[in-house]
N, C-alpha and C positions, 0 to 999 in steps of 0.2 A: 254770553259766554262767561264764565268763570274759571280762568285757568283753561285747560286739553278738555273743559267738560261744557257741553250748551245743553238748552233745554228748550223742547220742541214748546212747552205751553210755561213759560216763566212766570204769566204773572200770579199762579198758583202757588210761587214761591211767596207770595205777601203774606200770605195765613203765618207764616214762621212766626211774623214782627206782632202776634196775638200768641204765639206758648207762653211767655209769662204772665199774662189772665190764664190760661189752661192752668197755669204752677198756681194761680190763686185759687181757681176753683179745687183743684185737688187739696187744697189744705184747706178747706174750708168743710169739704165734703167726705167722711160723716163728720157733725158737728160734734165738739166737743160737751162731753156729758158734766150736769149740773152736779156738784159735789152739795151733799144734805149730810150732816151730824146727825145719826139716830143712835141711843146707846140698844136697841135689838141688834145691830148688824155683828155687835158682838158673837153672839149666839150661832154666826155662819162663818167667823174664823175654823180656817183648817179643809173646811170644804171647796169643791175644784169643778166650776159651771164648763160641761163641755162646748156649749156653745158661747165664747167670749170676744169681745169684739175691743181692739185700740182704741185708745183715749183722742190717737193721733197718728199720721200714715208716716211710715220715715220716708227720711228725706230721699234716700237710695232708690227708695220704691215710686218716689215722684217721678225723680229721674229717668228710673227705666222707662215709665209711662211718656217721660217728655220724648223721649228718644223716638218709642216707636212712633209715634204722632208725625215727628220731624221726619224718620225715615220713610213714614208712607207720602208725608206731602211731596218732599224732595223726589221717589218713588212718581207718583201722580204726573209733575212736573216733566216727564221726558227726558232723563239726564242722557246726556249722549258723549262719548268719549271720544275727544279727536275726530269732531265734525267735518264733512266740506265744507267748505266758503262756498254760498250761494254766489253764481257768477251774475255779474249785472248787466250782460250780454243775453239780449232774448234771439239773434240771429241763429242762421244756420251755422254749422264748427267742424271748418277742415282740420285733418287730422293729418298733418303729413309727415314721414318719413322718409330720410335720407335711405337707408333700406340697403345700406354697402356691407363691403366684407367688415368696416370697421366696425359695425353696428353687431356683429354675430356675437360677440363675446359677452355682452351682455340683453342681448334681442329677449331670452324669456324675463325680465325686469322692465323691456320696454312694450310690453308686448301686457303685463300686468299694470304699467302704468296707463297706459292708451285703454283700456278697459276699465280702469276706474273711472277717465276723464268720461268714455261714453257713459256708464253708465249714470252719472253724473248728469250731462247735458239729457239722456231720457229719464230724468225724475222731473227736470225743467221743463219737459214737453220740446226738446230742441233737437231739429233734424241735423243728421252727421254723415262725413263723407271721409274715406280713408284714400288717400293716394301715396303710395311708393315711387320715388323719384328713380329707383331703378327699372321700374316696368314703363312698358309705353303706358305716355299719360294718357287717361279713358277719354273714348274720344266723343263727341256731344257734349250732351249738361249732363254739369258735376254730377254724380250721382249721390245727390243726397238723398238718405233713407233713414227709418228712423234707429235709433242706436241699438235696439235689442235686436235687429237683422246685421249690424256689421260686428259688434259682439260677438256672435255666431261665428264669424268668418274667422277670427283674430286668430286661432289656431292655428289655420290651415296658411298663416302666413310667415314665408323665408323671407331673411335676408339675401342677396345677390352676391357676387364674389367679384364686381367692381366697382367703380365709383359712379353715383349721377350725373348722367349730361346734361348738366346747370343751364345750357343754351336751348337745350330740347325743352326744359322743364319752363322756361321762359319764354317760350314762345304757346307752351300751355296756361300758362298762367294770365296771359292778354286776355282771357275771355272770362277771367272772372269780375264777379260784379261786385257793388259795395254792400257793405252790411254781413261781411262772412267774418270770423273771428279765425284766428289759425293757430293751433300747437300744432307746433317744428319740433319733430324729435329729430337732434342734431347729431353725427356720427362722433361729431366731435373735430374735421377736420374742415381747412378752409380751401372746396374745391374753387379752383376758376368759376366766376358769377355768380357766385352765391349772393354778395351784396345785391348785385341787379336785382335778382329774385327775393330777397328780402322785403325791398323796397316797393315791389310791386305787388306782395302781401299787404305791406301796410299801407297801400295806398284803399286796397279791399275792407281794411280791418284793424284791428289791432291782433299783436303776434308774439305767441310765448313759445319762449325755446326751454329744449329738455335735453341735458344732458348726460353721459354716465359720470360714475366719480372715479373706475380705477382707472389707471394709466394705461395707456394703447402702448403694445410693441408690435416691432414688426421685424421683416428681416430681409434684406438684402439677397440676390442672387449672390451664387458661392462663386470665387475664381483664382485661379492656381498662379501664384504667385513666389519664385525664388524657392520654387520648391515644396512648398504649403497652399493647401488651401484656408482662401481667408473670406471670412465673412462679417458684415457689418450690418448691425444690428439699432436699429432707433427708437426712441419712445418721445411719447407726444408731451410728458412733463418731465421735467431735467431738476425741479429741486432738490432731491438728498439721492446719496450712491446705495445703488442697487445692482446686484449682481443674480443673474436669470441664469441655467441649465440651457445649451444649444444641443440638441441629439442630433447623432445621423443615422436615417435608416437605408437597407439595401437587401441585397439579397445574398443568402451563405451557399457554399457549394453545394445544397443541396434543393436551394431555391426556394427555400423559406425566407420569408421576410422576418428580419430581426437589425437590433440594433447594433452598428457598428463601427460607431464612434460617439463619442461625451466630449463637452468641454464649458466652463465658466467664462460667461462673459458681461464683465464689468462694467456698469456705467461711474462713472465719476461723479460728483455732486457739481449740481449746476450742468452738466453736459447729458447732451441727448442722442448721441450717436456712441458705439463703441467698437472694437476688434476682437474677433475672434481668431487665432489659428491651428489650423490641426496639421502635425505633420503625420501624416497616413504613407504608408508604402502603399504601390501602383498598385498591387495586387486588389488592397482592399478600399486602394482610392476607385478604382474602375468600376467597384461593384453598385458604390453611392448611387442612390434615385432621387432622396428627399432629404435636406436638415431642417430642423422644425424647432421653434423655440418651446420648452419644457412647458406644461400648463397652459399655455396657451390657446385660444377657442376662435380663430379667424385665419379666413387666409391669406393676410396679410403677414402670419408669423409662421410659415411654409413656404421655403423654395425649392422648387423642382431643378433635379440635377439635367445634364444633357450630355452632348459628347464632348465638352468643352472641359472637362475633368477626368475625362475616361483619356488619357492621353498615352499613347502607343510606346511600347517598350524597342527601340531599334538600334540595331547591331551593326557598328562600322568596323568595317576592317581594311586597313589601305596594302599596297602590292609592297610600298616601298615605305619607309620611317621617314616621319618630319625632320625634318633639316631646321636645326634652330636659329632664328633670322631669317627664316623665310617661311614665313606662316602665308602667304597667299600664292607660292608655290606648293602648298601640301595638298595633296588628292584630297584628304576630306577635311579640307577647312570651312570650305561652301557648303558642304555639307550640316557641316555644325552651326552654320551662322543661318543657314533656313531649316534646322531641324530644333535646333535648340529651344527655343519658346514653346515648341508647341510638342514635342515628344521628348522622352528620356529618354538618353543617350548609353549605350551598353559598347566598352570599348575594350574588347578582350581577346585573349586566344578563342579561334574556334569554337575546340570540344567545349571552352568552359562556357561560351554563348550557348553554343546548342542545351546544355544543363538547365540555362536561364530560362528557354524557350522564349524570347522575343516576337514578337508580332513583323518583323523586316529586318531580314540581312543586308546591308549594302557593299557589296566586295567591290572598293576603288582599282583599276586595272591590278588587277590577282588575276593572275592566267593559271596559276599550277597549285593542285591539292593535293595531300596526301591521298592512297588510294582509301583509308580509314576516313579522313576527312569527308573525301568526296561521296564518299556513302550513305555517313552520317548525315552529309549534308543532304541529300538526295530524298534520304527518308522527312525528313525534316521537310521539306518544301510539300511531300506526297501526302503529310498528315494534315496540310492548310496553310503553308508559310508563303511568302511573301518573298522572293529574291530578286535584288537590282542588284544589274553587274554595269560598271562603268568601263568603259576601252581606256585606251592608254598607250604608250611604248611598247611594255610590257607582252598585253593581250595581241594587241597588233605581231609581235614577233614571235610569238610561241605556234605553237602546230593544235593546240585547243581549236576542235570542231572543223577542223580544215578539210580531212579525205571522208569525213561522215559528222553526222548529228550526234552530239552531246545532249545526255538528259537536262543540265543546268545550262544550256544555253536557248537560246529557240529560233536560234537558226543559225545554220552554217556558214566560215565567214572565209572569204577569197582570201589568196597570199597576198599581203603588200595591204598599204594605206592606201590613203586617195589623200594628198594634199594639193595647197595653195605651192605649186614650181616644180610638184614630185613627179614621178614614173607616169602616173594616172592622176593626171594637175589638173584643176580648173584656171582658168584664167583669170579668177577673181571668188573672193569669198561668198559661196551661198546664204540666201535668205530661207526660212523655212516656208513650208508649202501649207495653207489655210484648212485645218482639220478637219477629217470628214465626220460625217454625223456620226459613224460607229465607233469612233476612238473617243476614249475617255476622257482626251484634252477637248472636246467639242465644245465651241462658241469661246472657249479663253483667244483673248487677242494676241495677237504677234506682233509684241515691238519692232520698229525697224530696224534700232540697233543693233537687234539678235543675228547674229551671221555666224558659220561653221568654216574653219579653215581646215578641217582634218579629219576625217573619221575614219574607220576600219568600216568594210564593205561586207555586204552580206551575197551567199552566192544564189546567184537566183536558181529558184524552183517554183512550180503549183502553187505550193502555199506560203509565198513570200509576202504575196498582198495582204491573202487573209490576218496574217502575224505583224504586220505595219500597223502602226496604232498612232505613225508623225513621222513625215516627210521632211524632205530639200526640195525648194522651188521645183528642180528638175527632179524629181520622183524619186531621189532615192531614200533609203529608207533610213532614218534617222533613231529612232527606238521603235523593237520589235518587243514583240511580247508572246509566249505560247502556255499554254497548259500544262501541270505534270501533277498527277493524282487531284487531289485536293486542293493544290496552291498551283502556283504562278510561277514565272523567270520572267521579268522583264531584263534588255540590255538599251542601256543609254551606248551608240555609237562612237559617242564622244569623249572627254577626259569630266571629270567631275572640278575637275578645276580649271581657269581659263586660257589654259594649254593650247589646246584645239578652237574654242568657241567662246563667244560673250553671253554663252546662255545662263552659266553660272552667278552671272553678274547683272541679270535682270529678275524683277519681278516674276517673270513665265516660268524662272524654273522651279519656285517655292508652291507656284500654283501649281503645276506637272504633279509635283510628288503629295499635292492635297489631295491633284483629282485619282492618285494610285491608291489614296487611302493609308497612304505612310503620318501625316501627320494629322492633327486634329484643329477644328477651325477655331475661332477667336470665341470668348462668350459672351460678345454683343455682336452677333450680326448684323450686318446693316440690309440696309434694300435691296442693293446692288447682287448680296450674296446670294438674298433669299428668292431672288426675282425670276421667273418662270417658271415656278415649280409651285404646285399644291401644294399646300400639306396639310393629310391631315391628323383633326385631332386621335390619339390614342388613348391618353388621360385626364380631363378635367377635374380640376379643384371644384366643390361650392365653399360657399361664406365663411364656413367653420374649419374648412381648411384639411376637409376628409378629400380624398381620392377616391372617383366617380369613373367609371367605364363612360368613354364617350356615347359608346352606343351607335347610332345613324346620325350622326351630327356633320354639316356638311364641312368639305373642305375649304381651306381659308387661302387665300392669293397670297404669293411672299412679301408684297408691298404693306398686303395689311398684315400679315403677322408682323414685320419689321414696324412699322410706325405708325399703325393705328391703335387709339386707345380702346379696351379692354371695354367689350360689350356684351350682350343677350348674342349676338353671332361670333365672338369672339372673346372666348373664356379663358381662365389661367390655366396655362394645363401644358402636357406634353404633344407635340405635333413632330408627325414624322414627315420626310420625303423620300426622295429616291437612294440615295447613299450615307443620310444621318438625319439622327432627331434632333430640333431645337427646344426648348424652354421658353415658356412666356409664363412670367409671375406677377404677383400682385404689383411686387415690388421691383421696379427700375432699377439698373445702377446707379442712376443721377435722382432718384425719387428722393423726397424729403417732404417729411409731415411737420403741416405748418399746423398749429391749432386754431378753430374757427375763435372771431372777436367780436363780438357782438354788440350792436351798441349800445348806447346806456338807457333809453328807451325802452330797450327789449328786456324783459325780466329772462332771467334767467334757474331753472327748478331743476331739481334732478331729479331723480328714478325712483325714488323708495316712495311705494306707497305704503299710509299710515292707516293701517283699518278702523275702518268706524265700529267701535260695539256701544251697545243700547245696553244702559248700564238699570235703567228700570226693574225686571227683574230680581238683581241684586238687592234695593231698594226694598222691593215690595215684602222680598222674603225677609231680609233683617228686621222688618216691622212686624214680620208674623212672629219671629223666632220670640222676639221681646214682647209682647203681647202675649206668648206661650208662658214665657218667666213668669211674666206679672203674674198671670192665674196663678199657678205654684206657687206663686212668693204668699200672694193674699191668702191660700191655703192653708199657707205653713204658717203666717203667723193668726189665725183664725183658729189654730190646732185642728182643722178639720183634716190635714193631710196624713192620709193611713202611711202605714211601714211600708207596704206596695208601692203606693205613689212615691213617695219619699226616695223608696229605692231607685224608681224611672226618672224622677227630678235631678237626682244627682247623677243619674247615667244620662242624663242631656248634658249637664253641668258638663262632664267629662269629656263627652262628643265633642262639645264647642272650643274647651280649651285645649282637650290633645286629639285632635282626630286621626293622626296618624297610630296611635294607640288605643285607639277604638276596641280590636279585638287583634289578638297575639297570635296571627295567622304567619306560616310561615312561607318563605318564596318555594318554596317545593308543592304547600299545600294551593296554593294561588295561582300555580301554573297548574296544578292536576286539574279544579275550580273550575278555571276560563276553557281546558284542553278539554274536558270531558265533559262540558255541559250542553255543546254543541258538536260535529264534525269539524276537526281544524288540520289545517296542512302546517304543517312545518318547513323552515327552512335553517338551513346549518347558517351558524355566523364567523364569519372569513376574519374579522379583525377588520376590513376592509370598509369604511362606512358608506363608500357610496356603490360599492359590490352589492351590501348586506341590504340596501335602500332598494336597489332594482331587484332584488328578489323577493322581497318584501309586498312590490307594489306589483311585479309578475304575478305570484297569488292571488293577492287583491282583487285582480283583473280577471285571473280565470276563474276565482269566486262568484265574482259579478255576473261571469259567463255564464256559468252551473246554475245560478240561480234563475237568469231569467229563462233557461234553456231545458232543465231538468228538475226535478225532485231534491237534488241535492241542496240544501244552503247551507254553505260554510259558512263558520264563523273567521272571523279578521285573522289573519297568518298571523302564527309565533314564530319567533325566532329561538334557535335553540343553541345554546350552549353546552358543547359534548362534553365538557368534563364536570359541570354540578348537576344541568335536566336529565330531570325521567324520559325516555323517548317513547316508553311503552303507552304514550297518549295520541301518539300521531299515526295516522295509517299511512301518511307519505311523505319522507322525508328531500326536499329540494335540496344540492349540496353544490354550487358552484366553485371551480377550482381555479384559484391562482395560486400564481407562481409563489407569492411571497406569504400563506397563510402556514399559521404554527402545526406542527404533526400532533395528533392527540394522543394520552398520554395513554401508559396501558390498560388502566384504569377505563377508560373511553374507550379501549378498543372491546373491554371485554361486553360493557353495554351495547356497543354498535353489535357486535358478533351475536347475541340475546335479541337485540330487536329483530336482527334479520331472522334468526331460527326461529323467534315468536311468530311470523307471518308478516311483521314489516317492510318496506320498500324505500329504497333508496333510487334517488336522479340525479345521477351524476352528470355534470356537465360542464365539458371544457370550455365553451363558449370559440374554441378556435376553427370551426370549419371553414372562415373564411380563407385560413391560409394555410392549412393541410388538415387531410381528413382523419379520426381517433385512430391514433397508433401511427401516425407518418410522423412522431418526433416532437414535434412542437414542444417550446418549454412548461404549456398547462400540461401536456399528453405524460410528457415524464413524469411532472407532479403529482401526477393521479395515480398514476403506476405505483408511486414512493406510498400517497395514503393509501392506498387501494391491499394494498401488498397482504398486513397482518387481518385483513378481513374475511371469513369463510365464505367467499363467493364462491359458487359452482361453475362449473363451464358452462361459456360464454357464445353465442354466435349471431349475424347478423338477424333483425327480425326477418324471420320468412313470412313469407304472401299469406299463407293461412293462421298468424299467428292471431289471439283475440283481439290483444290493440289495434287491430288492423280494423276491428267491427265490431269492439263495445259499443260502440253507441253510435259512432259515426264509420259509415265506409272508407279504409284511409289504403295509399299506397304508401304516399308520402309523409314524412316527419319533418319538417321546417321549423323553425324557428326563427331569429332575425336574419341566419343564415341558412342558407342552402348546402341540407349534406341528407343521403340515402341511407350513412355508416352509423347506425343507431341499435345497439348492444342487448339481446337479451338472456335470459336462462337458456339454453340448448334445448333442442326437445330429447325427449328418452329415444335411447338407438330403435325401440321396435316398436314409433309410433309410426302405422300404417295408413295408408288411404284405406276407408271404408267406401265401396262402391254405392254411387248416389249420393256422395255427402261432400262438400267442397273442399272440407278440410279433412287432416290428420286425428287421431286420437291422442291429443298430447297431455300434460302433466295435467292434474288439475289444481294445482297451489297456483299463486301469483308467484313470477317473476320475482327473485329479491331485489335485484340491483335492472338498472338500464343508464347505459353509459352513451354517451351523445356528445356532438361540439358544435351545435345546433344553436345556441345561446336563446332557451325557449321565455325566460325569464322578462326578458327584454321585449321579445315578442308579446306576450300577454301583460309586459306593464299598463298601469292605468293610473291616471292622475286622478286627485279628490275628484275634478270637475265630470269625469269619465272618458278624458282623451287620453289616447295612446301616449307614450310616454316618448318613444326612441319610433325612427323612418325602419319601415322594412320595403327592403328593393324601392321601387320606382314605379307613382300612378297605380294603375286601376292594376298592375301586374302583383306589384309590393302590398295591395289591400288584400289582393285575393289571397298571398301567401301567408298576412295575419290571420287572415280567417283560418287555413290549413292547420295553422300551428293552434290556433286556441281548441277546434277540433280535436286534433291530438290529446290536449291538455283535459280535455271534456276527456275521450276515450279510455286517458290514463287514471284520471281517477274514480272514472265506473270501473275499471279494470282491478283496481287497487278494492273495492268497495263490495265486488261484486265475483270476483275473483274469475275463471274460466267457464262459465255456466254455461256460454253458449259451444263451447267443443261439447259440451253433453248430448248435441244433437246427433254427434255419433252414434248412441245410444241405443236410438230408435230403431232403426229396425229389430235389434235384438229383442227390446220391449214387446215388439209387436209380435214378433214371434213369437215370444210366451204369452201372451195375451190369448193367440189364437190355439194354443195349445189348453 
């Protein structure tokens, strides 16, 4: 090697240390002519020999000659640019990756590295074997094969959205034998065992680690704290301050997913963790699903929201005012001190709560309503609310629900109390009675301390049982509960404070009003919480931290949702049960990313592979170019070189030194050129560069299609710019819309409005079906509406069943793209296109379509990389290939359509034809 350059045959390079004998011979060679004194040569002054030849060759003209000589031996020699290092391992070469969520954000860079390494070991003749420490490890021997078959596979392989089970992968790892070489591609993180499993590589081998170079983030579950939700955020390297973008996404009253809330959150220099807070009101704290950190590509930087921030708006109102110095005589003081954490507290007049609308009324013995009140109130509980009434002195002595049933009570309540010495005494304080399976408090335990010295009685009827929902030892009914419209009345018999009972004053009564659904649970569940209930999943995260329909994924046990690590049966994501959803994320509250440390043994390489080019070529031709000079040169000074030549010599001359001014072609005539020499599709350019890249390699791909499929072969997609391109070169313009792309100018519109009247075609496409169908709002949908607007489109309607894109060239109902939408836009047909009897379809226009508006995102669908793999996932397995195939279909049909215009509605035609014919 010499410098980034080796040479496959070097010792060709020795001929060099011989160009100065080559510089002798050329100066020697033609000899110099014998000088003779004759006085006749007189007699030939003034006369001009066309054929004359140098005394002697200059020195410039040696040079040229040294040059080429050098350039072809160097040429000859194999120069090669940024070679491999031949490995001096001739074994077999595991290839393993860690294969976790950390890995996602750089996987296509580990995914190009691992494919150089193979290809690599098969130029060696060396067998290779890939193993993912997230998948079960392959069970038998290794499978090693030879590298141009795992190559093949590299593609079709994900990263996981957990960490590997370093103990599983260690006890795969016993069976391998010596003589295996191993690259570790490292996530970068130091799981439990990994040393172990190191150790037991290198006991097989020698082991090189690869890792990426930017910085891992990640993020914390959210949790509502003093009012704020707060979230904390970490990164795997802490040396200089960096401050990241936190979103939150959710859903708007109209159920569109969009953003709805931002905030910066700073890391400090030297520090690897940092705080985030958003103070959101309930409204729009309630609506959160997901915060995500901005940029980010793992789903380690995604946490799912749950009901642990959806925290309940509830409305106390007590019979009688606190008495100051004595806060644990106030009816709603227990109130506050088991509602407080875990819901917001609304503490007002009535009418102005009903305003609020709260999710739970709680009236502390209030016996008496305005008759407005109690109306308002009525309606209120019948549209879905929530009412707890607590007894008291109060309630106990008013005539509420005494000679009949009251709508805000749920059941009827005898004269007089029951206490501990009264009229209707117990002899000693009640314990409560063990809940039955149909009462919502079922399986909460009952401390012993809990005892009732007092309640207001309820009068028995038919359905006093039914409406019992928790007993006294001896049956009587301690909170009743009944129906009314929509919502509920529960009444607690007792005082909300511990007047009457010590229930206020344990644990059971905080749980009572969880299992009513008044307040919201903690957001780390533990075992205990989650224990006897399914759940299942609803939404799984993968690796890159997109949201996944679970699909038929089975249900998970609460023990392992609570404390089992995160595997192939247990993925991050949303899990529901019987009365609320939890949250499992990548990331723990107690998680913290340690970085792997590898030891000094271990070499350590990162990701960027440097491509080999064969610089030979290069070589050969510079030795042609100058070998071309030399002739010309020897010509010109030989005087044999005509004004012709002469002219083509200096038009090399010119070529070499200014090639960009070769010929004063202009960018207008360059794009007609490349547009018109071949069929080309266009695509509009967003500003947007990796928008403008996916439409770009969309074409490409349905190019690729057309070609091996039909008669059509397009040439490579142009991108067009609407305010300097000609568009009258493209028969179909691609125009993907975002939100944030410039309006063109009028200048632009008046082109655009030209190319459609000319017979052009525009595809518009929101790219948003996934989260409302064209025209349901979305912020692309508007946008397009804004560009769309000064364009002279015609009326519009959905493709009907006999339209021709439905059967240019392929049979279609459907239009997919990477999403799934039916809402696919085209010209209207004319009011008095009829069915012609015996013909499937209509008699409609025969121009093309101008416009077809879609939120399909077909671009993405038919992308295709250099190597010819899909670019972006559509759906899921053998479902999601079928639906590429539909959409390239489409794309096939759309531009026979565009190409070929309506030809086959002409088959309406026929019978008329025939008629004349037979005339």
């Amino acid at each position: 090697m010499i410098g980034p350059v080796a040479f496959t045959t070097p010792l060709l390079l020795l001929t060099l240390f011989f160009l100065p004998i080559l510089w002798w011979l050329l100066r020697a060679v033609p000899p110099a002519p014998i000088l003779r004194r004759f006085p006749g040569v007189a007699l030939l002054i003034g006369l001009r020999d066309e054929d004359s030849q140098s005394d002697k060759t200059p020195w410039w003209l040696l040079l040229l000659r040294i040059l080429a000589v050098a350039a072809a031996i160097v040429g000859f020699a194999g120069p090669v640019l940024n070679p491999h290092e031949a490995s001096d391992q001739d074994g077999p070469l595991l290839v393993l990756m860690d294969g976790s969520w950390a890995s996602a954000r750089d996987w296509p860079s580990r995914i190009d590295r691992a494919r150089a390494l193979m290809e690599d070991a098969g130029r060696e003749g060396r067998t290779v074997a890939l193993v993912q420490l997230t998948d079960l490890p392959p069970e038998g021997d290794m499978p090693f094969q030879s590298a141009n078959a795992w190559v093949a596979r590299l593609d079709n392989l994900d990263p996981a959205p957990f960490a590997p089970d370093m103990a599983q992968a260690l006890a795969w790892a016993e069976a391998l034998e010596p003589g295996i070489q191993t690259f570790w591609f490292s996530d970068g993180l130091d799981h439990a065992g990994r040393d172990a499993l190191l150790d037991r590589l290198q006991q097989a081998g020698p082991v090189t680690a690869f890792e990426g170079s930017g910085t891992l983030l990640a993020l914390g579950p959210p949790r509502f704290e003093d009012g704020a939700i707060r979230l904390t955020g970490q990164r795997l390297d802490g040396a200089g301050a960096r401050e990241v973008t936190v979103q939150g996404f959710g859903l708007d009253p109209a159920g569109i997913e969009r953003e709805l809330a931002r905030g910066p959150m700073v890391f400090d220099a030297g520090e690897t963790s940092a705080e985030l807070e958003l103070d959101l009101p309930p409204e729009l704290r309630n609506r959160m699903n997901r915060f995500e950190i901005a940029g980010e590509r793992s789903a380690g930087a995604v946490a799912l929201t749950d009901d642990a921030l959806q925290r309940r708006q509830v409305g106390l109102i007590a019979g009688s005012p606190d008495q100051e110095g004595q806060e644990l005589l106030s009816p709603l003081h227990y109130l506050r001190q088991a509602l407080s954490p875990t819901a917001d507290l609304l503490e007002v007049a009535l009418p102005d709560m009903l305003l609020a609308s709260p999710d739970v009324i709680i009236l502390a013995d209030v016996a008496t309503l305005s008759p407005e009140e109690d109306s308002d109130l009525q309606a209120w509980v019948e549209r879905g609310g929530m009412l707890v009434r607590f007894a008291g002195p109060r309630l106990a002595g008013s005539d509420l629900a005494r000679d009949s049933t009251h709508p805000l009570m749920p059941v009827r309540l005898r004269e007089g109390g029951r206490t501990v010495g009264g009229a209707m005494s117990w002899g000693e304080p009640k314990a409560l009675r063990v809940f039955d399976e149909v009462s919502p408090f079922y399986g909460l335990p009952i401390p012993e301390d809990v005892l009732v010295s007092a309640q207001v009685l309820a009068q028995p009827d038919p359905e006093l049982a039914s409406r019992t929902i928790a007993a006294l030892a001896d049956g009587t009914p301690l909170v009743t509960r009944s129906r009314l419209g929509q919502g509920q009345v529960v009444l607690f018999h007792v005082t909300a404070n511990a007047e009457w009972s010590s229930l206020p004053l344990s644990g059971l009564f905080v749980q009572m009003l969880e299992r009513l659904a008044i307040s919201t649970r903690p957001v780390d569940p533990d075992a205990a919480d989650l224990e006897g209930i399914t759940w299942v999943p609803d939404v799984v995260l993968d690796a890159y931290g997109q949201r996944r329909d679970a699909g038929n994924l089975p249900g998970v046990a609460g023990v392992d949702l609570a404390n089992a690590p995160l595997s192939a049966t247990l993925l991050p994501g949303l899990y529901a049960g019987s009365d609320r959803r939890v949250a499992r994320n990548v990331m723990a509250a107690d998680a913290v990313l340690t970085p792997a440390d590898w030891p000094s043994d271990v070499p350590v390489e990162g990701l960027r592979v440097v491509e080999t080019e064969d610089l030979t070529p290069y070589f050969l031709t510079t030795a042609l170019v100058l070998l071309l000079l030399d002739s010309l040169a020897a010509l010109w000074l030989s005087g044999r070189l005509t004004g012709a030549a002469r002219g083509a010599a200096l038009l090399l001359v010119a070529l070499m030194a200014h090639p960009g001014e070769a010929q004063d072609l202009s960018d207008d005539d360059i794009l007609a050129l490349l547009a018109t020499s071949e069929i080309t599709l266009g695509y509009v350019l967003t500003g947007d560069e990796q928008l403008d890249e996916i439409s770009r390699a969309g074409l490409w791909g349905l190019g690729l299609t057309l070609t091996s499929r039909t008669s059509v072969e397009p040439a490579a997609p142009i991108g067009v710019d609407l305010e300097t391109d000609e568009l009258v070169f493209f028969p179909l313009l691609y125009w993907p819309v975002s939100v944030d792309q410039p309006t063109p100018s009028d200048a632009a519109y008046a082109r655009l409005n030209a190319y459609l009247r000319g017979g052009g075609m525009i595809v518009f496409d929101t790219r948003d079906a996934d989260i409302g169908a064209f025209g349901a709002g979305t912020p692309n949908g508007r946008r397009l509406r804004d560009l769309a607007e000064p364009l002279d489109i015609p009326p519009l309607e959905p493709i009907p069943d006999d339209h021709v894109l439905t059967r240019a060239f392929y049979l279609l109902q459907d239009f997919p793209g990477r999403h799934l939408g039916r809402d696919v836009w085209v010209e209207a047909a004319p009011p008095d296109a009829e069915q012609v009897e015996g013909m499937p379809f209509r008699n409609l226009n025969d121009g093309v379509t101008p416009v077809i508006i879609g939120g399909n995102d077909w671009a993405a669908a038919w992308a295709t990389s250099p190597s010819g793999q899909p670019m972006f996932p559509v759906g899921r397995g053998f479902t999601g290939e079928r639906q590429r195939e539909i959409a390239l279909r489409f794309g096939v049909n759309l531009v026979m359509h565009v190409l070929s215009g309506n030809y086959k509605s002409d088959q309406v035609h026929v019978p008329a034809l025939l008629e004349r014919l037979g005339q």
